[in-house]
N, C-alpha and C positions, 0 to 999 in steps of 0.2 A: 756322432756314432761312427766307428771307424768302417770298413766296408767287409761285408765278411766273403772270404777265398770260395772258390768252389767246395774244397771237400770241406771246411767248416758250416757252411750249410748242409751238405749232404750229411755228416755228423748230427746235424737234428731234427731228422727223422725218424719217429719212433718206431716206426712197422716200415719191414723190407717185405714186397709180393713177389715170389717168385712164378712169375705168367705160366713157363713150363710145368709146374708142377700144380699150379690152378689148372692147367689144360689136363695133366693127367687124371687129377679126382675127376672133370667133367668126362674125360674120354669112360675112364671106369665106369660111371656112373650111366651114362649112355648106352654104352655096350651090354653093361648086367640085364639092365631095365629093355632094351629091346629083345638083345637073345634069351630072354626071362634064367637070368643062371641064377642058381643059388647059392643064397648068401652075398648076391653083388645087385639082384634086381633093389629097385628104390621102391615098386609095386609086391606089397606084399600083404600079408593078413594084416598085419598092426596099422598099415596105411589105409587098409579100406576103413578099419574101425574107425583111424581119426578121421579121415571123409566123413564119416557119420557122424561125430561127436561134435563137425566145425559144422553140419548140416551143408556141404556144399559137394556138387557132382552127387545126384543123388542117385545117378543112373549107374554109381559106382558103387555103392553102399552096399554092404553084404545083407544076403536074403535067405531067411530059414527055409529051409524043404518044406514041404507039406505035412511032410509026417513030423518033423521038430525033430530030426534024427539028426540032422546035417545044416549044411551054410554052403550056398551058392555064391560065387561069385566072378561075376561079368568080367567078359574078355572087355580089357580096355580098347580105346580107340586105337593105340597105337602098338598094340599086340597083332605077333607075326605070326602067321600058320607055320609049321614045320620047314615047309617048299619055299615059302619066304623067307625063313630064318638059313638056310641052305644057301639059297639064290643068295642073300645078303653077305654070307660066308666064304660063297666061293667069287667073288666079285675081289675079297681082299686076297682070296687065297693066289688070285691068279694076275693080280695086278702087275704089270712091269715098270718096274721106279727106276730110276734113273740112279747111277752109280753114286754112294755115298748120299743120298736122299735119307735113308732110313734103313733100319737092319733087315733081314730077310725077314719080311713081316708073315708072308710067305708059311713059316716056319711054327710060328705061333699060333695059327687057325687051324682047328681042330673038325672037321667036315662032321665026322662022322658024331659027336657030340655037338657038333652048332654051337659053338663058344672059340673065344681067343684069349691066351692066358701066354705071360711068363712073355710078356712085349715090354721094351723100354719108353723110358720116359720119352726119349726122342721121337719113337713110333708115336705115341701117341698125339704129338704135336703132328706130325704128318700125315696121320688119319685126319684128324681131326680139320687140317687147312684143305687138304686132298681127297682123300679116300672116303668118307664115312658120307660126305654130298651125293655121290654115286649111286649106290646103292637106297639111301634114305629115298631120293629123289624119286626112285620107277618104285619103291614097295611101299610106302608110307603114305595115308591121306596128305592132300595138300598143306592141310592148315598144322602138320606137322612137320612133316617133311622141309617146308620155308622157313619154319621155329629153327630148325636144326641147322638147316643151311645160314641164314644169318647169326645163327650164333657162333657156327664156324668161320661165316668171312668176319666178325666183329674181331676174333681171337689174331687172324690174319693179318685185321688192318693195326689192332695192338701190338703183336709183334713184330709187322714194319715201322710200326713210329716208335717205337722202345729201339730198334734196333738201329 
């Protein structure tokens, strides 16, 4: 069997991953789900129901009022008070990056809403290597806080062995 070239192998692979744009869904999905934004949180009514329905976290599960009027349901572990979601905000808002690092990310945080919106793909590779350890680290229980942080240096040490 003859030997095959580099791009003749490369030719037979069926799925291309684009890491940056896996890094964006994760950055989105992070940021929704901490700063509780809507429509980008991953924590929402329909998750608490399936929590219920797989019987698992049950300290998550939604709970009837008393009266049967309404449905309570528990701040999760990793939900931030106001003053934390602030504190977390203005950590990005005021960071000083280094020239051609990432766009004025600066620009995109929105204080007075506690949200970040309308950031590029590249930001979000740089939060996510740099930025988002920060903050996570002083607001976030530990057994989260270390989740998020090693999933950012996993992303890190992927994209220096990709690179």
């Amino acid at each position: 069997m003859p030997s095959m070239g580099q791009s003749q192998l490369h030719n037979l692979l069926r799925h291309n991953l684009d890491v940056m744009h896996i890094e964006k869904n994760i950055v989105d999905s992070i940021l929704g789900t901490l700063l509780d934004i809507s429509g980008k949180t991953k924590d929402h009514r329909k998750a608490r129901y399936d929590l219920k329905a797989m019987g698992i976290k049950k300290n998550l599960h939604p709970k009837d009022t008393e009266d049967s009027k309404g449905t309570n349901f528990a701040k999760a572990f990793f939900s931030m008070t106001n003053g934390e979601k602030s504190f977390f905000c203005g950590v990005l808002k005021t960071a000083k990056l280094p020239d051609g690092s990432a766009s004025n990310i600066s620009r995109c945080v929105h204080l007075d809403e506690r949200k970040l919106s309308n950031y590029k793909t590249h930001d979000d590779n740089f939060m996510l290597h740099y930025l988002l350890p920060i903050p996570i680290k002083s607001i976030l229980p530990d057994h989260v806080a270390i989740l998020l942080i090693r999933l950012s240096s996993f992303f890190h040490h992927l994209r220096n062995w990709i690179a």
